[in-house]
N, CA, C and O of each residue as an XYZ file, in Angstrom:
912
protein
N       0.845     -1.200      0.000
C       0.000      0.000      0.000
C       0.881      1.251      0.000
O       1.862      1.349      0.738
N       0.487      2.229     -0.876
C       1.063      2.984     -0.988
C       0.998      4.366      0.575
O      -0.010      4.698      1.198
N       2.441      4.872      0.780
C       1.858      5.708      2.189
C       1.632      7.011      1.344
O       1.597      7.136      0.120
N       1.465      8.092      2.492
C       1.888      9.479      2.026
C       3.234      9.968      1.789
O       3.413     10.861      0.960
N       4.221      9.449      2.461
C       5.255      9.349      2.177
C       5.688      9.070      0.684
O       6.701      9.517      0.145
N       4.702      8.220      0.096
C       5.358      7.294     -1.030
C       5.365      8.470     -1.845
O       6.280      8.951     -2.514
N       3.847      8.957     -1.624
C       3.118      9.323     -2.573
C       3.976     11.172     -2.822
O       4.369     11.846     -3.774
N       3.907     11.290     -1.512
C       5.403     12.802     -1.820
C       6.554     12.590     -2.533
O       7.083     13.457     -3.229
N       7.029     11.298     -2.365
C       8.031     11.387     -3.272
C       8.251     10.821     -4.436
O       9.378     10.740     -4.924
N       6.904     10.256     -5.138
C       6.393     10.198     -6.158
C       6.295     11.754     -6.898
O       6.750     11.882     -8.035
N       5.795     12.697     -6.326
C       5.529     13.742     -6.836
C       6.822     14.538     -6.937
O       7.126     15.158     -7.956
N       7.695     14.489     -5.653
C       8.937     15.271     -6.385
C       9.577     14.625     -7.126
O      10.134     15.256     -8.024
N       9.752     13.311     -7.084
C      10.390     12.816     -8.688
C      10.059     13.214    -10.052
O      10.870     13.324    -10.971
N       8.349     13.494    -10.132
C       7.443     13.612    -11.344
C       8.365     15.463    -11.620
O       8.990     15.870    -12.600
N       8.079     16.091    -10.406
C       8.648     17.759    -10.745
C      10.045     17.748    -10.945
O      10.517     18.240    -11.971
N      10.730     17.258    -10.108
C      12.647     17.229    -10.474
C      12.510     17.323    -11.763
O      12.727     18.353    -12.402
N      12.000     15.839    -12.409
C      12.511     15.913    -13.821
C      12.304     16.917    -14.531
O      12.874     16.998    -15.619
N      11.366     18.010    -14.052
C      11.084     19.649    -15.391
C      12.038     20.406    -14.654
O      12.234     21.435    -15.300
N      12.830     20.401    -13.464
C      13.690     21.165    -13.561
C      14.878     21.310    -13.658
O      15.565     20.291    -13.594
N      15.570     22.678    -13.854
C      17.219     22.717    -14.056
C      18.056     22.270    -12.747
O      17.827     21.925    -11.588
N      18.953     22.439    -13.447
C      20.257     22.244    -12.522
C      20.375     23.249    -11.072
O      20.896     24.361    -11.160
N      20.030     22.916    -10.227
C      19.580     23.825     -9.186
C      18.478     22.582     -7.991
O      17.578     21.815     -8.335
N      19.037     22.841     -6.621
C      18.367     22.440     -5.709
C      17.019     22.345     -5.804
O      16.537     23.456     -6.022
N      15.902     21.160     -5.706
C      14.551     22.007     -5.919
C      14.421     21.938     -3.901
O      14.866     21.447     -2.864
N      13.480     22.829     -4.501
C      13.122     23.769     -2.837
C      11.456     23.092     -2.381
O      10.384     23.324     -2.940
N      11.675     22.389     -1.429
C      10.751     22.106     -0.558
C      10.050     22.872      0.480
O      11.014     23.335      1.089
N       9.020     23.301      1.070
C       8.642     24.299      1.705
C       7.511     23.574      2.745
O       6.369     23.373      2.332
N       7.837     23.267      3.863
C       6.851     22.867      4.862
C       6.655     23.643      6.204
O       7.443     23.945      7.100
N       4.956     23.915      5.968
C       4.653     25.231      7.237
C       3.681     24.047      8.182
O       3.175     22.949      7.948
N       3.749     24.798      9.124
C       2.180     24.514     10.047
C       2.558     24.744     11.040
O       3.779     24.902     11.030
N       1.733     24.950     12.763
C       1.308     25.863     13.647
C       2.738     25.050     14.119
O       3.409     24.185     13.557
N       2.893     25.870     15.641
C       3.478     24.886     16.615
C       3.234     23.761     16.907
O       2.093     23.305     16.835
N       4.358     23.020     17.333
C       4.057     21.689     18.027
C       3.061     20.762     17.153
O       2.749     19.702     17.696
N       2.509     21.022     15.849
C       2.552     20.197     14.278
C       3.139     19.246     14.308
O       2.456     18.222     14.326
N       4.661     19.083     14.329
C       5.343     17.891     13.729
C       6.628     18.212     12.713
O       7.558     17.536     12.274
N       6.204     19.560     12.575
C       7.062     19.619     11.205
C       8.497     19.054     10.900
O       8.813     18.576      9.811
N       9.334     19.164     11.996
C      10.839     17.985     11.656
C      10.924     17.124     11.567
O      11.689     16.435     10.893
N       9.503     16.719     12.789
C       9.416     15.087     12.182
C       9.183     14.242     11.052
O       9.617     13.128     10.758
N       8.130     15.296     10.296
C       7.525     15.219      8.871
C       8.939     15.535      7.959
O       9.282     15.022      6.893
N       9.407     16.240      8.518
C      10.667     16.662      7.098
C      11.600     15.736      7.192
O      12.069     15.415      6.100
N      12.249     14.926      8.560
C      13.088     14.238      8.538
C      12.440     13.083      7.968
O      13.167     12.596      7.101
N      10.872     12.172      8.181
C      10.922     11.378      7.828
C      10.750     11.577      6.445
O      10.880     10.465      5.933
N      10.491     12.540      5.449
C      10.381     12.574      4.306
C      11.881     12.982      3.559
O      12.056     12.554      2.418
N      12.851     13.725      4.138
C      14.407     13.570      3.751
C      14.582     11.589      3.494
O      14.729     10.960      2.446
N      14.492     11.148      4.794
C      14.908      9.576      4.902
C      14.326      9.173      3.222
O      15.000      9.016      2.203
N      12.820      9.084      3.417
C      12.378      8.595      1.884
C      12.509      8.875      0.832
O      12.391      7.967      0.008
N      12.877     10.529      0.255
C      13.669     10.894     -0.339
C      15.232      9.752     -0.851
O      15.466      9.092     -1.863
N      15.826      9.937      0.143
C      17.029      9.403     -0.157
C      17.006      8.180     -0.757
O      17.767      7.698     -1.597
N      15.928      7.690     -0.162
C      15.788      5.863     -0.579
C      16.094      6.014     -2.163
O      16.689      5.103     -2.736
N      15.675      7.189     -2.874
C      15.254      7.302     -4.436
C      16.752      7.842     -4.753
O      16.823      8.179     -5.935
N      17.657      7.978     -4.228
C      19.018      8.226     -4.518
C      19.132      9.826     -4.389
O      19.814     10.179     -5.351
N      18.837     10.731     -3.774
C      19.170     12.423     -4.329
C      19.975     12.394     -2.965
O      20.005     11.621     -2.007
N      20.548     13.453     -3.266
C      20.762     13.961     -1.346
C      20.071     15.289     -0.899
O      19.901     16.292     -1.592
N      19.763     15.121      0.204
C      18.438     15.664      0.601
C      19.195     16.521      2.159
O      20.141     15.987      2.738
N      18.761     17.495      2.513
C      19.180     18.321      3.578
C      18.066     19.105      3.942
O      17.155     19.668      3.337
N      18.563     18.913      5.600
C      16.865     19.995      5.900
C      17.406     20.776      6.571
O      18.415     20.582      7.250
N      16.607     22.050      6.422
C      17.015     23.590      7.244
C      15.964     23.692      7.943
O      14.956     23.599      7.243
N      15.680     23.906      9.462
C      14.637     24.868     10.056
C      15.053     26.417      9.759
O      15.998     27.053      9.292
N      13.500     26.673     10.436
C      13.616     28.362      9.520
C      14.115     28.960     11.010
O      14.682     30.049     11.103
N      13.763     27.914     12.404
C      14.248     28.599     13.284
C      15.952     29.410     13.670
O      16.483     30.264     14.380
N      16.183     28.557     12.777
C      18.038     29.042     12.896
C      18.013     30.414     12.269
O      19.153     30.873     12.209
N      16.953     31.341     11.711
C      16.783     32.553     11.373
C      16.430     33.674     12.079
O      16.679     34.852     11.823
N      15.560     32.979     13.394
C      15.192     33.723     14.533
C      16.571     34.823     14.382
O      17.657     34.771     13.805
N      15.780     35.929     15.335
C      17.087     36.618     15.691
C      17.539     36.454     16.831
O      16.862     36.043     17.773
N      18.775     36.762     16.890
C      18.942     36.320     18.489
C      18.104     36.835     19.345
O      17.239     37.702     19.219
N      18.608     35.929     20.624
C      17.416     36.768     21.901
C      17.555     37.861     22.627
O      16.802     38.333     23.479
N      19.053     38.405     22.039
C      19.548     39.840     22.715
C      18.902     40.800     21.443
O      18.139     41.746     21.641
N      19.194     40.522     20.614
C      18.261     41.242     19.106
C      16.598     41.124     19.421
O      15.782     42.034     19.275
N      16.388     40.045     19.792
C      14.600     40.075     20.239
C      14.493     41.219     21.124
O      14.009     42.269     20.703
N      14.954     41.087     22.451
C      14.801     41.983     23.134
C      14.907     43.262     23.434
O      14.343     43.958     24.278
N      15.764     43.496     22.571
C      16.460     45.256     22.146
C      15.179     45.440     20.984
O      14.579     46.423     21.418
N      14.738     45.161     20.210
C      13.805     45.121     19.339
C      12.411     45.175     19.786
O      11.525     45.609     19.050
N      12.144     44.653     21.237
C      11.018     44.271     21.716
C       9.919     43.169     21.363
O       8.721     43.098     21.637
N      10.756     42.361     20.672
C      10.481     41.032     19.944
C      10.391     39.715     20.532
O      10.313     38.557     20.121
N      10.432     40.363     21.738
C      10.480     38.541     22.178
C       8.675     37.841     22.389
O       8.217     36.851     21.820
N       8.181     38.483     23.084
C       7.017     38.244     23.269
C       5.983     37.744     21.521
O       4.836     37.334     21.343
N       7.203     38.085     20.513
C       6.504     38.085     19.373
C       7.603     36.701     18.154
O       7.702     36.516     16.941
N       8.200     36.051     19.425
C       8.744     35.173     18.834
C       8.798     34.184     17.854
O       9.498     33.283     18.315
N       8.427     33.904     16.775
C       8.237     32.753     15.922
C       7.253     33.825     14.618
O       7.172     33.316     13.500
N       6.622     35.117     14.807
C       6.131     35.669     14.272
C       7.090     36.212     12.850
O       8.283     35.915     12.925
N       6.712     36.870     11.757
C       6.927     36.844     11.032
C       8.165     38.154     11.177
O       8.942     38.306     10.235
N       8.232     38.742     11.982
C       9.130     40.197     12.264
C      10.254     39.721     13.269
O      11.169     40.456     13.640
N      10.074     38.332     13.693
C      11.299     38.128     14.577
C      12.319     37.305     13.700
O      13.253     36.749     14.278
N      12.198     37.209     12.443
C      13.222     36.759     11.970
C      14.356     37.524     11.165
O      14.016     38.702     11.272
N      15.578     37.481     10.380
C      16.337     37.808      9.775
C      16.013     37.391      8.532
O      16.280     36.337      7.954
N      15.211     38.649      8.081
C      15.120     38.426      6.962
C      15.967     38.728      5.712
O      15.778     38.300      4.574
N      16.882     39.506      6.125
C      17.973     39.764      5.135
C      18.854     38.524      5.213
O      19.053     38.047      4.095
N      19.405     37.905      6.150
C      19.761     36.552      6.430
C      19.250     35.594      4.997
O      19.842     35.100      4.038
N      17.688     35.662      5.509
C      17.298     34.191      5.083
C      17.149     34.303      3.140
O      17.130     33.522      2.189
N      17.084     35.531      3.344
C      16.703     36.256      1.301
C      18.384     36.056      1.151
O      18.305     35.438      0.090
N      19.743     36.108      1.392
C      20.694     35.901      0.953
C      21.005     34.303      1.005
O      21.909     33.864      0.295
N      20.286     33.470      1.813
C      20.834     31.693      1.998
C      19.878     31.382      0.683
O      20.268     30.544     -0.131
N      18.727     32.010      0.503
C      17.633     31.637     -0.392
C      18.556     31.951     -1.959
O      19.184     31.019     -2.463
N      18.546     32.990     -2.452
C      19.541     33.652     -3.390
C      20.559     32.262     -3.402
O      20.356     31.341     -4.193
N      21.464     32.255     -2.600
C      22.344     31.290     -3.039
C      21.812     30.015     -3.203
O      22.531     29.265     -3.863
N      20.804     29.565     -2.812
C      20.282     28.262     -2.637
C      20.095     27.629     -4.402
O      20.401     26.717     -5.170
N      19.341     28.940     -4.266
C      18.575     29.003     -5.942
C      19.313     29.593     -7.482
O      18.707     29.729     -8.545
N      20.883     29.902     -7.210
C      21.917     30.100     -7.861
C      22.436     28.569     -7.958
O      23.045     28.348     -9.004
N      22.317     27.474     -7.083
C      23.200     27.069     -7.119
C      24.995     26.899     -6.047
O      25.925     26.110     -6.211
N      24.886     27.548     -5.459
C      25.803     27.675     -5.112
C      26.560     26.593     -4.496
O      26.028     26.087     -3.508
N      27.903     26.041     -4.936
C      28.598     24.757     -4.441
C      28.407     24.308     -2.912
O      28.230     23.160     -2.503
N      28.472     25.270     -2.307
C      28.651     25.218     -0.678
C      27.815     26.000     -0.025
O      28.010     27.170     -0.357
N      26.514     25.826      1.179
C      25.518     26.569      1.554
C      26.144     26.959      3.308
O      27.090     26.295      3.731
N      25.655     27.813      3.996
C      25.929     27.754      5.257
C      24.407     28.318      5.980
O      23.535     28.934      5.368
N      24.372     27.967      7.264
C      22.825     28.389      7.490
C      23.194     28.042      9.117
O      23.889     27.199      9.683
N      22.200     29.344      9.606
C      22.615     29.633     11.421
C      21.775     28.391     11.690
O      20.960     28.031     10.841
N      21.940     27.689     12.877
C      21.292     26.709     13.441
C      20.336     27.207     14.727
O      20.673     28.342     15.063
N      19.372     26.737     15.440
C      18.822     27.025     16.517
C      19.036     25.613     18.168
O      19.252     24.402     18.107
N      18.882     26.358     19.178
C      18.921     24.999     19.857
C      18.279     25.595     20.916
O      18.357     26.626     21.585
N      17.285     24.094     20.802
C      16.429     23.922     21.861
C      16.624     23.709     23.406
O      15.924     23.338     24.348
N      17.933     24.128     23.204
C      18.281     23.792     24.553
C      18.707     25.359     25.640
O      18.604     25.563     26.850
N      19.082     26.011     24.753
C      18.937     27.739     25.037
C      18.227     28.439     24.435
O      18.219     29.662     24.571
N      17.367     27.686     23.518
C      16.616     28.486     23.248
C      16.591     29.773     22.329
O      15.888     30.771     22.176
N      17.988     29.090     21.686
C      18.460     30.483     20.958
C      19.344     30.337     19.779
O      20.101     29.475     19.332
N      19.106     31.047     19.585
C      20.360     31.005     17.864
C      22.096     30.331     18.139
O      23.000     30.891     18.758
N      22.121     29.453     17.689
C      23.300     28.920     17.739
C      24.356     28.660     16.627
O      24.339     29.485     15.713
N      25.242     27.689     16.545
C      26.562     27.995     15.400
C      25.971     27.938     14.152
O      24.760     28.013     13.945
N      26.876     27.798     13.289
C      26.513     27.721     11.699
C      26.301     26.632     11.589
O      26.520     26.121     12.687
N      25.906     25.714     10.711
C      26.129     24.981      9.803
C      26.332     24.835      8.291
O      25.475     25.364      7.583
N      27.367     24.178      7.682
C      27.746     23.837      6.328
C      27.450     23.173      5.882
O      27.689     22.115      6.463
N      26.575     22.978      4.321
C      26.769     21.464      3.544
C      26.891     21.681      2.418
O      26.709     22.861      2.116
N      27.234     20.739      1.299
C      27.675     20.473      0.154
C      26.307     20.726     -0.402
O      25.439     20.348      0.384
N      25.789     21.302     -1.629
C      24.598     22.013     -2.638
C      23.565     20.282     -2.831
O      23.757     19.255     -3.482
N      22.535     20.729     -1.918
C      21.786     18.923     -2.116
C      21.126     18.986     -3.395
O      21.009     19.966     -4.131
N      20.634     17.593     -3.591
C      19.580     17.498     -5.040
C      18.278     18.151     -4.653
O      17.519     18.876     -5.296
N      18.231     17.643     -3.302
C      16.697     18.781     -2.539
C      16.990     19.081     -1.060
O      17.591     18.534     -0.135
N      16.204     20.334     -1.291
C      16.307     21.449      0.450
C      15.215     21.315      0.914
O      14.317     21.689      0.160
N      14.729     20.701      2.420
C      13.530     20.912      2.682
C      13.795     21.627      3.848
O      14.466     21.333      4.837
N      12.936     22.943      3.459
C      12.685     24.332      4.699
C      11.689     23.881      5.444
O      10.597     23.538      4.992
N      12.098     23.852      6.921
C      10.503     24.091      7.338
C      10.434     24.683      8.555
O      11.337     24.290      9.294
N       9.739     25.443      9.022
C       9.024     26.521     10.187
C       7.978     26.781     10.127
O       7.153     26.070      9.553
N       7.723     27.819     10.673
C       6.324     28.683     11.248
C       6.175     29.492      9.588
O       5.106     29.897      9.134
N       7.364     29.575      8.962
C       6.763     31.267      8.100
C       7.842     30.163      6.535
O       8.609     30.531      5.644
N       7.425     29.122      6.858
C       8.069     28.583      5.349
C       7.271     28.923      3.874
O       7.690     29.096      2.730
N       5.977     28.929      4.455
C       5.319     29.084      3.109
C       4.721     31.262      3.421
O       3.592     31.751      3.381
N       5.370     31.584      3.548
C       5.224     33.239      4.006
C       5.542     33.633      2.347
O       6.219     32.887      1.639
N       4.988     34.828      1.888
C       5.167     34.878      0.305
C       6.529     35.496      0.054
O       6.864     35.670     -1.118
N       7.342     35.842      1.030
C       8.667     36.490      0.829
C       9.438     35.329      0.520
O      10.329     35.460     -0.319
N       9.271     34.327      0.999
C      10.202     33.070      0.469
C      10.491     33.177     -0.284
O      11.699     33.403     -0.353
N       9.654     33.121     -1.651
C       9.182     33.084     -3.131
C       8.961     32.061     -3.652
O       8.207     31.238     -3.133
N       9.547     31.865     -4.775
C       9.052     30.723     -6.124
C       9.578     29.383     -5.264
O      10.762     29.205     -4.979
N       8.760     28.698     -4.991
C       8.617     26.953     -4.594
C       8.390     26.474     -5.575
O       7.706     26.718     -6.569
N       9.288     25.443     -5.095
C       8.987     23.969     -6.383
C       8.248     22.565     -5.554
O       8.316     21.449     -6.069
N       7.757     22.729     -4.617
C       6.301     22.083     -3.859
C       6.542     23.063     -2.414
O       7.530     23.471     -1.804
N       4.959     23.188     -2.247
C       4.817     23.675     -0.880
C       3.600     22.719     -0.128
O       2.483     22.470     -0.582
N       4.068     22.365      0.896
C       3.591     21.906      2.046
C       2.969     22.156      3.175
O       3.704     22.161      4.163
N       1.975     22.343      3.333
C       1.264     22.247      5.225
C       0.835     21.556      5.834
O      -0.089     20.975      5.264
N       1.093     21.084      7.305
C       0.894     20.326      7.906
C      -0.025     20.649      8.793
O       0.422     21.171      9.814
N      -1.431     20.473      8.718
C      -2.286     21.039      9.204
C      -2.995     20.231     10.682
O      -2.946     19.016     10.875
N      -3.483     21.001     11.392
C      -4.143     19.904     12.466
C      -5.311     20.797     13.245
O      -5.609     21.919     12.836
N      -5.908     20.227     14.341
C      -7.006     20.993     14.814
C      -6.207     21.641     15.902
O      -5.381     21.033     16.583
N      -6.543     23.098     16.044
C      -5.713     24.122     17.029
C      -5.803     23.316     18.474
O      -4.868     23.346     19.273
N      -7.127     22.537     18.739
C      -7.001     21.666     20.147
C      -6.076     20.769     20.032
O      -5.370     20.836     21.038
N      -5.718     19.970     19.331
C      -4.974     19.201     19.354
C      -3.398     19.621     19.793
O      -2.574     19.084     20.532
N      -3.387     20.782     19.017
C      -1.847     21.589     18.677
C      -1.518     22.481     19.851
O      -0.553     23.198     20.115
N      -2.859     22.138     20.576
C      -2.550     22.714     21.959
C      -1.870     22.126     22.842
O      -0.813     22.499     23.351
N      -2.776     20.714     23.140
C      -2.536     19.512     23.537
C      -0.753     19.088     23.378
O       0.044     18.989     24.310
N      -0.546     18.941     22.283
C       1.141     18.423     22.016
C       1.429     19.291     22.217
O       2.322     19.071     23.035
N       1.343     20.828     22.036
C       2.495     21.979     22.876
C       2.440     21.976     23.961
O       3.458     22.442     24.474
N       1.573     21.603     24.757
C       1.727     21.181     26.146
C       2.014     20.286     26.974
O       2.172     20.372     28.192
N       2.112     19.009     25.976
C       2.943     17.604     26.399
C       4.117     18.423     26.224
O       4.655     18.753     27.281
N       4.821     18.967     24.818
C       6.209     19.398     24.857
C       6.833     20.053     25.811
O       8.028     19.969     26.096
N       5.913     20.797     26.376
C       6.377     21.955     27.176
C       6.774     21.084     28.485
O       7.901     21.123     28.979
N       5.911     20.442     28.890
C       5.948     19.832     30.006
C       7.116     18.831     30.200
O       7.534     18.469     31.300
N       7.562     18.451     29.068
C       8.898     17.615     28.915
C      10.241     18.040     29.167
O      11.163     17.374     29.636
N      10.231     19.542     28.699
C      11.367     20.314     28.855
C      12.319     19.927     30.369
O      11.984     19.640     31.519
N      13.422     20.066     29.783
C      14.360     19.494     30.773
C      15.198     21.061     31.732
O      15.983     21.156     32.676
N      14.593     21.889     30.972
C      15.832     23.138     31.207
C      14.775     24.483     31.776
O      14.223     25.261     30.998
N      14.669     24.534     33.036
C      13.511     25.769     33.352
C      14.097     26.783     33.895
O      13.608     27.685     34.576
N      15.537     26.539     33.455
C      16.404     28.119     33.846
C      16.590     28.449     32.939
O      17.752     28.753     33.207
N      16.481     28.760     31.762
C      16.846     29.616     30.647
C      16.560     30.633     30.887
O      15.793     30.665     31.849
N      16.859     31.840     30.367
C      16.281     33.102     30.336
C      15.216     33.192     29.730
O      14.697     32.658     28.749
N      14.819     34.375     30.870
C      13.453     34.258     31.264
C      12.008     33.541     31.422
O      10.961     34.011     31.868
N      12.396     31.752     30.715
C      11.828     30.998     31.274
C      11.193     30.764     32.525
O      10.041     30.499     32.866
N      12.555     30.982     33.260
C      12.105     30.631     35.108
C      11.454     32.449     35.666
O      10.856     32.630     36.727
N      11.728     33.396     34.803
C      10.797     34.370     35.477
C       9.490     34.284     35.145
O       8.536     34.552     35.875
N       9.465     33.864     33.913
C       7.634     33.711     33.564
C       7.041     33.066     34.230
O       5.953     33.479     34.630
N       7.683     31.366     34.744
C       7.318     30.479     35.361
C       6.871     31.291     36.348
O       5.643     31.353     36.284
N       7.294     31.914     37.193
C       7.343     32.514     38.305
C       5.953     33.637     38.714
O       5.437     34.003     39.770
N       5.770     33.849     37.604
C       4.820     34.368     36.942
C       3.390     33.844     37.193
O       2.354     34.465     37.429
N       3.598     32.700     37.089
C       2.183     31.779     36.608
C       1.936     30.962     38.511
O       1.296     29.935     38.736
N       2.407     31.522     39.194
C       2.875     30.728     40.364
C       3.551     29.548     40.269
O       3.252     28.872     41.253
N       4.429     28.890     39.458
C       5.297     28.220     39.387
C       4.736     26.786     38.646
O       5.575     25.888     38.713
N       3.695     26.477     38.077
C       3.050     25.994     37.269
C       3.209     26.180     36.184
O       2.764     27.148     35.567
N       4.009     25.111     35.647
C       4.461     25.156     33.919
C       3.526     24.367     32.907
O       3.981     24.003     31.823
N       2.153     24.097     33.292
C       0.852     23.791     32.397
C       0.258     25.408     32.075
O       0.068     25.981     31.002
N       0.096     25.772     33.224
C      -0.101     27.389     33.067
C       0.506     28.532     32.687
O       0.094     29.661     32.423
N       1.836     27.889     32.718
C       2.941     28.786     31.894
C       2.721     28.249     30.289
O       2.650     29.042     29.350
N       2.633     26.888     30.145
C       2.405     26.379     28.205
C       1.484     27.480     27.692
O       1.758     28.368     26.884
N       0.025     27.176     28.497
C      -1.502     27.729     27.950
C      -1.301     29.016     27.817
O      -1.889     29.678     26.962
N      -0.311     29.588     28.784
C      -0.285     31.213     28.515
C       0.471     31.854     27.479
O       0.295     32.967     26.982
N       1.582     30.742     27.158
C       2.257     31.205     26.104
C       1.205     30.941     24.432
O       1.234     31.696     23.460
N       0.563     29.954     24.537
C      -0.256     29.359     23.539
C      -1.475     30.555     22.999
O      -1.696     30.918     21.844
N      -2.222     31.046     24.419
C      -3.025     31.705     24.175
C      -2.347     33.382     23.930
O      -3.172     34.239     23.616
N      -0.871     33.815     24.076
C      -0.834     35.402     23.735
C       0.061     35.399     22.686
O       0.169     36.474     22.098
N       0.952     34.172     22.166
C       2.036     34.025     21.109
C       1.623     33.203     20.080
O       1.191     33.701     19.040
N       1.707     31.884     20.252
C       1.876     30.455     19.339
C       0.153     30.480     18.844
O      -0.125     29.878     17.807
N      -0.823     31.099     19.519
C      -2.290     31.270     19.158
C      -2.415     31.727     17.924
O      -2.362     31.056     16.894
N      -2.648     33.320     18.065
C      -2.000     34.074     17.652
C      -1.413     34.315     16.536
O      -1.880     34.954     15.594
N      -0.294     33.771     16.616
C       0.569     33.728     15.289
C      -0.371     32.810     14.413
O      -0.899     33.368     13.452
N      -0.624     31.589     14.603
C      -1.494     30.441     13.795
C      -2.417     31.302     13.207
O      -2.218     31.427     11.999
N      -3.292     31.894     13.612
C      -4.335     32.768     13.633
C      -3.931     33.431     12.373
O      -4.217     32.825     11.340
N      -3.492     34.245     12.298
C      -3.336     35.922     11.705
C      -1.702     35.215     10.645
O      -1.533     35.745      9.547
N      -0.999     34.449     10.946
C       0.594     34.275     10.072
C       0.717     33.289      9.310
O       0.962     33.306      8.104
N       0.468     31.960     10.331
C       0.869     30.723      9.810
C      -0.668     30.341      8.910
O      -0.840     30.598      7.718
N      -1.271     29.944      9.456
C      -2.736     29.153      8.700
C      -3.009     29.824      8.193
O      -4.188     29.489      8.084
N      -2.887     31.109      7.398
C      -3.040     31.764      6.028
C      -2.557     31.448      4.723
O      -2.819     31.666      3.540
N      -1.168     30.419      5.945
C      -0.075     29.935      4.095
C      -0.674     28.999      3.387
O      -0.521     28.652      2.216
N      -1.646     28.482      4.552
C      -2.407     27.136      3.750
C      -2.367     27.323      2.509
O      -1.622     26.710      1.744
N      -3.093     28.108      2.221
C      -3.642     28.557      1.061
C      -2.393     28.790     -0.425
O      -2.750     29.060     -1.572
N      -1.246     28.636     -0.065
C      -0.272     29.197     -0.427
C       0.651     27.227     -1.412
O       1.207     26.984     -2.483
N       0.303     26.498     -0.298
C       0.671     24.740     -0.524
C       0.274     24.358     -1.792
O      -0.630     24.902     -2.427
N       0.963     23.401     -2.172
C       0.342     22.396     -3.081
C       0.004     21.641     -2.552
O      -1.044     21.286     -3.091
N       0.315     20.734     -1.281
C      -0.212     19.509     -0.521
C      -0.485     19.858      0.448
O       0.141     20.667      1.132
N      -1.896     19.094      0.814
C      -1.805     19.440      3.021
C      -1.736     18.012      3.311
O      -2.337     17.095      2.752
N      -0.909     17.976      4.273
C      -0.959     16.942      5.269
C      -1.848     17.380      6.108
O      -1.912     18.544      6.503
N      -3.045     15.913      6.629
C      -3.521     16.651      7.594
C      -3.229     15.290      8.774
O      -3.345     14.074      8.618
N      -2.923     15.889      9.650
C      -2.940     15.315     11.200
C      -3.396     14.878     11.647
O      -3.622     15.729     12.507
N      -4.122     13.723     12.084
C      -5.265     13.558     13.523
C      -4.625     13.736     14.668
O      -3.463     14.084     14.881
N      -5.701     13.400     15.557
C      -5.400     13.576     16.998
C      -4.418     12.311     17.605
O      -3.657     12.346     18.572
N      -4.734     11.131     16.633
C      -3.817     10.189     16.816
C      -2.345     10.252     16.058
O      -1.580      9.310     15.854
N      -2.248     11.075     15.848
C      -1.007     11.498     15.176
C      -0.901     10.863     13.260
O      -0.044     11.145     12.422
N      -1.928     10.114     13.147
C      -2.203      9.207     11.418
C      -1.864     10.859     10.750
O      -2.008     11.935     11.330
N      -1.412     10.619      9.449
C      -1.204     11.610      8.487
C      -2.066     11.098      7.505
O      -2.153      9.877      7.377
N      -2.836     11.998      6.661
C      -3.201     11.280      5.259
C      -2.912     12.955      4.632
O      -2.770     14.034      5.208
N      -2.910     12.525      3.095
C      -2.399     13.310      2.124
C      -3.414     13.846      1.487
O      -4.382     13.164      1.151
N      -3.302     15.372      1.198
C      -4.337     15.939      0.187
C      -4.161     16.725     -1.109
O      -2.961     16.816     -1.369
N      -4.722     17.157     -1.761
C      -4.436     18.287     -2.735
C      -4.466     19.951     -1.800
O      -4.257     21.002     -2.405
């Protein structure tokens, strides 16, 4: 039986072949706590099975830093479409789509929470982007776009298993917010959900829908099935 998996990379095989010599560009959006690396890594893996080499970028390694958020007054507006580097990401894009032998791209880590080293790789057969603002129209010309769509309860639900997993509640300003909420980090998730990650879905991200060639859609059991 054929999966969704199959069936994606059925379709970028069918598009590769109309294009030139040049990376084709993959583009996968959807809310928080979606899935999206998981979806991109397991679709890099299947990719490869078909022989290309395949590399994935989050868009988070674009964030700006968190001393730039905050001098900016950006933090509270994190993952939104103004907290990123966008001159950054329009020059990795430019080279992406030139061609260029050798790419480099800032990384993010979840573990501070913050913009971290570079990374380098050799020019793949395919790039799959994915974040909050992958399918945002400044990107530009895609050669498939993707959303991974789900019900905002649900996407509540897994941002709040995530949250609750977190290993690190001293980061900055983590443990003051906490502190905040009387020291309850279910009430610290929901609060961030309902004035940021809401929010953004609302008014940024679930507009790109519209923007995809495919939706993945989600259940609550985590099943994917594939759409137009």
């Amino acid at each position: 039986m054929s999966t969704w998996l199959d069936r994606l990379a059925a379709e970028v095989t069918a598009r590769r072949a109309q294009l030139a010599d040049r990376p084709f560009l993959i583009a996968l959006a959807g809310g928080v706590a979606s899935g999206k690396s998981t979806v991109a890594k397991a679709l890099a893996g299947r990719l490869r099975r078909d022989g290309p080499s395949v590399q994935v970028v989050a868009a988070d390694g674009f964030l700006f830093a968190s001393t730039d958020l905050v001098a900016r007054g950006l933090m509270d507006r994190k993952g939104f479409p103004e907290s990123y580097d966008w001159d950054r990401l329009d020059r990795f894009l430019t080279e992406l789509r030139a061609g260029a032998a050798r790419l480099t791209v800032p990384t993010y880590s979840h573990a501070t929470y913050d913009v971290d080293a570079e990374m380098g790789f050799a020019r793949p057969d395919v790039l799959i982007f994915e974040g909050l603002i992958a399918l945002q129209d400044r990107i530009g010309p895609l050669d498939l776009g993707l959303y991974l769509d789900a019900e905002e309860d649900d996407l509540i639900a897994w941002y709040i298993d995530r949250f609750m997993a977190l290993e690190r509640w001293d980061a900055p300003r983590l443990a003051d917010r906490l502190a905040e909420v009387g020291g309850d980090p279910e009430a610290l998730a929901g609060d961030i959900w309902d004035r940021i990650n809401g929010p953004n879905l609302a008014r940024h991200i679930g507009p790109t829908r519209a923007r995809a060639d495919l939706v993945l859609t989600k259940a609550q059991d985590h099943v994917i099935r594939l759409s137009a």
